[in-house]
C-alpha positions in Angstrom: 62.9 15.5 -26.1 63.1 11.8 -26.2 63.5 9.5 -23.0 65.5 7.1 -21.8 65.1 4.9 -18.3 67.0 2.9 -16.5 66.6 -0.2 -14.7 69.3 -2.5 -13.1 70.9 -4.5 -10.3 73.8 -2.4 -10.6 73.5 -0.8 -7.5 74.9 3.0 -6.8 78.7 2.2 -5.3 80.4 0.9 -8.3 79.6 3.4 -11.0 77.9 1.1 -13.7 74.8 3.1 -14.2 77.2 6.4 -14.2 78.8 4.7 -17.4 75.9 3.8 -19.2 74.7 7.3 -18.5 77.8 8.3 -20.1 77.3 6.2 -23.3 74.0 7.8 -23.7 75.6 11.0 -23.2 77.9 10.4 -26.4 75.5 9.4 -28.7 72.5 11.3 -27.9 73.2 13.8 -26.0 69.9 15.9 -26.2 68.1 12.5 -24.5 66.9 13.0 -21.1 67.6 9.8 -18.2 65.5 8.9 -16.0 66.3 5.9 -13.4 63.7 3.8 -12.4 65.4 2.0 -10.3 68.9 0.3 -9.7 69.2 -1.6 -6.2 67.0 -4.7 -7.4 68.0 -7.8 -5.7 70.9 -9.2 -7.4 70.2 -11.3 -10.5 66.1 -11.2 -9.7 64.8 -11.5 -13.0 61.2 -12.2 -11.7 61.7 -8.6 -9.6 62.8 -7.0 -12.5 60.0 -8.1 -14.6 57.3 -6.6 -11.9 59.2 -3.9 -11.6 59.3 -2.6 -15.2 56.0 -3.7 -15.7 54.5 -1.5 -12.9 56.5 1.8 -14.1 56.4 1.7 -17.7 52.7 2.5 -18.5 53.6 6.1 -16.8 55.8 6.8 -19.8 55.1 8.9 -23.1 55.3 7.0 -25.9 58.9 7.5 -27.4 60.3 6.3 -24.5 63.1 3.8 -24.6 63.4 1.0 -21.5 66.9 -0.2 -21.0 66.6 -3.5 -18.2 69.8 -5.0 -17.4 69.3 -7.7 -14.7 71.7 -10.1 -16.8 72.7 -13.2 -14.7 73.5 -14.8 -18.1 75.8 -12.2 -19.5 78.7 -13.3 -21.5 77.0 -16.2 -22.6 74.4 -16.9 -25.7 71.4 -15.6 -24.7 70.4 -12.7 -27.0 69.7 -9.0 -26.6 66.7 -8.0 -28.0 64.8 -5.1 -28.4 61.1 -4.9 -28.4 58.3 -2.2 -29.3 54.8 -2.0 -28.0 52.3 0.2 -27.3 54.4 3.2 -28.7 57.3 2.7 -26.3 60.5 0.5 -27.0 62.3 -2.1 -24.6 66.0 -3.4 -24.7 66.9 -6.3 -22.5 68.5 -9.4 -22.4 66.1 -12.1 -22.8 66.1 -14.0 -20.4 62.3 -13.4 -19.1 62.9 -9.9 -18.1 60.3 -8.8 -20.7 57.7 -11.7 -20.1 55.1 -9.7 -18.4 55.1 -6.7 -20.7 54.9 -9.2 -23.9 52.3 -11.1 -22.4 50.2 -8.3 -21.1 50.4 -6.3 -24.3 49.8 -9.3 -26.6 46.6 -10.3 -24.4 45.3 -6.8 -24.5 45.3 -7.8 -28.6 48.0 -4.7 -28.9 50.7 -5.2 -31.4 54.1 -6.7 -30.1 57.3 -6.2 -32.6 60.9 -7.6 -31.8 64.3 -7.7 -32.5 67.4 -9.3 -31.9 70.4 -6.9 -31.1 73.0 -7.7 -33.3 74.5 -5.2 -35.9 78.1 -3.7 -34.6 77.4 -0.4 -35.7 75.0 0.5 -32.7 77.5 -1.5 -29.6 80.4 -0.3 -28.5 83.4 -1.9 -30.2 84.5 -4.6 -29.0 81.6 -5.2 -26.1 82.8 -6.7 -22.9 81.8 -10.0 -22.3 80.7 -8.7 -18.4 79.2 -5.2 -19.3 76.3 -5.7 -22.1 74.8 -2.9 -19.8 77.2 0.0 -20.9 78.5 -2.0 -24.6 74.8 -3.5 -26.2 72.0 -1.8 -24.4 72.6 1.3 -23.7 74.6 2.2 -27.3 71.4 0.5 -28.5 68.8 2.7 -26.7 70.5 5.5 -27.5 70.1 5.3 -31.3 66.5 4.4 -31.3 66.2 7.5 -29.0 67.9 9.1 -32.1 65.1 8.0 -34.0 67.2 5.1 -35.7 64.3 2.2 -36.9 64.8 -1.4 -34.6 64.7 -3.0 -37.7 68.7 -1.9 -38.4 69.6 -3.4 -35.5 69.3 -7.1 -36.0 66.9 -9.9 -37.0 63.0 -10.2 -36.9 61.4 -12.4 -33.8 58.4 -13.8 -32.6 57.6 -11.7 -30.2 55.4 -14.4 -28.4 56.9 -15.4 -25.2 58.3 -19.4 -25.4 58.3 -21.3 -22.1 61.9 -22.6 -22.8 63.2 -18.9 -22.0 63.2 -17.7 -25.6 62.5 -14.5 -25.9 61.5 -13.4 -22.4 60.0 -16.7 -21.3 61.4 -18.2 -18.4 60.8 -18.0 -14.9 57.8 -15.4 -15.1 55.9 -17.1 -17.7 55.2 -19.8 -15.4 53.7 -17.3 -12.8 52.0 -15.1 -15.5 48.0 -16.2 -15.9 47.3 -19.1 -18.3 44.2 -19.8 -20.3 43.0 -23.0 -18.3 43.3 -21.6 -15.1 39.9 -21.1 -13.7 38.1 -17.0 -13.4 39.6 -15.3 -10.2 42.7 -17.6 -10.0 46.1 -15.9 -9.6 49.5 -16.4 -8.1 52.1 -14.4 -6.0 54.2 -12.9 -8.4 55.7 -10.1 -6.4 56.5 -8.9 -2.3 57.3 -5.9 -2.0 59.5 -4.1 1.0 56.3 -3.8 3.4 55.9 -7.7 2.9 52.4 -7.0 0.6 52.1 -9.8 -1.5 51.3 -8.7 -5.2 49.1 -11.0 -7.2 48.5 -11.5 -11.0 44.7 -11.3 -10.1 43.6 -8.4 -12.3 40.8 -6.0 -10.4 39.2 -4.8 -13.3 38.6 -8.8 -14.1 36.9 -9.5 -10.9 33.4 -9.6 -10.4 31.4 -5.9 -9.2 30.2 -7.8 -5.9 33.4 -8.0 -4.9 34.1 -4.9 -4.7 34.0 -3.2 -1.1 34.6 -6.5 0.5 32.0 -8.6 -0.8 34.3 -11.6 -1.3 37.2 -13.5 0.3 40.2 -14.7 -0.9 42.2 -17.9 -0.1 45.9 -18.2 -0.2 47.9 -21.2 -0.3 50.8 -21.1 1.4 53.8 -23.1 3.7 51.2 -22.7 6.7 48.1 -23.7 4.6 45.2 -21.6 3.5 44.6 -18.6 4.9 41.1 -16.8 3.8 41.2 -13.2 4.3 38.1 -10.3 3.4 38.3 -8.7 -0.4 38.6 -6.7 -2.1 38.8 -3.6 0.3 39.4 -0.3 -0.9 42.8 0.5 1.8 45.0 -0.9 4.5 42.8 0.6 6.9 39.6 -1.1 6.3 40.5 -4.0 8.8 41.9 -3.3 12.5 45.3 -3.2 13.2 47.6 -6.6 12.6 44.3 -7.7 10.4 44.8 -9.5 6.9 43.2 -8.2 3.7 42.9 -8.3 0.2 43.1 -5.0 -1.5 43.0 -3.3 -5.0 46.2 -2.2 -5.3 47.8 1.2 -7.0 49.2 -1.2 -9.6 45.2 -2.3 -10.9 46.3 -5.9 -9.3 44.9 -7.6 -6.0 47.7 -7.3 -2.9 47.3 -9.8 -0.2 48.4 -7.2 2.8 48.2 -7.6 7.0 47.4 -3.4 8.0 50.5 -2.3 9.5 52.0 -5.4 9.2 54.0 -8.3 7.0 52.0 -10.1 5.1 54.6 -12.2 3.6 56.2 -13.4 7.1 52.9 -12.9 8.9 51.2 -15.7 6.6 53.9 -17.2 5.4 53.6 -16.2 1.6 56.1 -16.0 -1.3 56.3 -16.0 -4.8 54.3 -18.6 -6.3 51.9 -19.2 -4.1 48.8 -19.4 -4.9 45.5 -17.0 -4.4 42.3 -17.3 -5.6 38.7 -15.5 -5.2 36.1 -17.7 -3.7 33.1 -18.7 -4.7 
């Protein structure tokens, strides 16, 4: 059975997923729908982007991503659709996709895209306010048929541009870069407890640190704060203590145990953190 998830800023009072559940429902009805999630912060494109990437490596390959946080709809941005590591992605791209492409591409996996363009897999005509239920999810549900992303629009460079092209945007410039120095990261996520996930990759870090030989920095509106890494849980410091920890995503979290670390050290996204020498 093939596999379709959701993940919007549609929220659950207004019915919008319920109708792009319903388009699936037409055209592939033997498709299972999973949500991932649909209460993102309105128009968080950066949120999104963390979001997706943090649930889609639990998927089977097969499985078809449909992200619709879509500030710019109506306008010319394109929708695209995108394939790697055996699953497929269709989003508008507006830097929704950036961390998946990036990651992927770094790992030296192959990345494939395509723009979504051909009428014969929207709904006819597509509203300029609803690419959601009209172009994405139409879309997903024919390559959940089994229909090849090549029939549905042009080739792309799947590389991610900085100008916002194909999933560039806001995230790139939070995403690692290959001048920044071993151990260097930024903020690129805060989640509802207030831990403050990095782009610092654990498996990248050096074995001493591990079990809380090192200490991390953070740069933020109060200054820099250095806190003990990189500790195995919450609990490894006392109560209302800061931390740096490997968290359930493979990235390094900036946490306070029991606490906010966000309004507790005054961190947000784009902030800097970086492992100490």
């Amino acid at each position: 059975m093939s596999l379709i998830t959701l993940l919007t800023d549609f929220g659950d009072r207004d019915g919008f997923p319920g109708a792009m559940k319903g388009v699936i429902a037409g055209i592939a009805p033997d498709v299972r729908v999973v949500d991932i999630a649909h209460g993102l912060p309105r128009g968080d494109i950066l949120h999104a982007s963390w979001v997706l990437r943090s649930a889609y490596l639990y998927f089977p390959a097969g499985t078809v991503h449909v992200a619709v946080v879509d500030p710019g709809v109506g306008s010319g941005r394109r929708a695209i659709a995108v394939r790697a590591l055996g699953q497929s992605f269709v989003a508008p791209d507006n830097g929704l996709l950036a961390w998946v492409i990036r990651e992927v591409s770094d790992a030296g996996e192959p990345v494939e895209a395509w723009s979504i363009e051909d009428a014969r897999f929207q709904l006819a005509p597509p509203s300029d306010t609803f690419h959601g239920r009209d172009v994405f999810a139409p879309a997903a549900s024919f390559l959940a048929r089994g229909v090849d992303p090549s029939e549905l629009g042009r080739d792309l460079d799947p590389r991610p541009a900085p100008e916002g092209e194909l999933s560039g945007g806001p995230v790139i410039e939070l995403l690692p870069r290959a001048q920044d120095p071993p151990g260097t990261g930024r903020i690129i996520h805060v989640d509802r407890f207030g831990n403050c996930i990095t782009t610092l990759a654990v498996e990248d870090l050096p074995a001493s640190v591990h079990g809380g030989g090192g200490t991390f920095a953070t740069e933020g509106r109060e200054g820099t704060t250095e806190v003990p890494g990189l500790l195995p849980s919450y609990r490894a410091v006392g109560e209302g203590e800061p931390l740096a920890l490997a968290g359930s995503t493979g990235l390094v979290e900036i946490a306070v145990n029991g606490g906010d670390a966000a309004k507790e050290l005054r961190l947000t996204r784009g902030d800097q953190v970086w492992l100490k020498r």
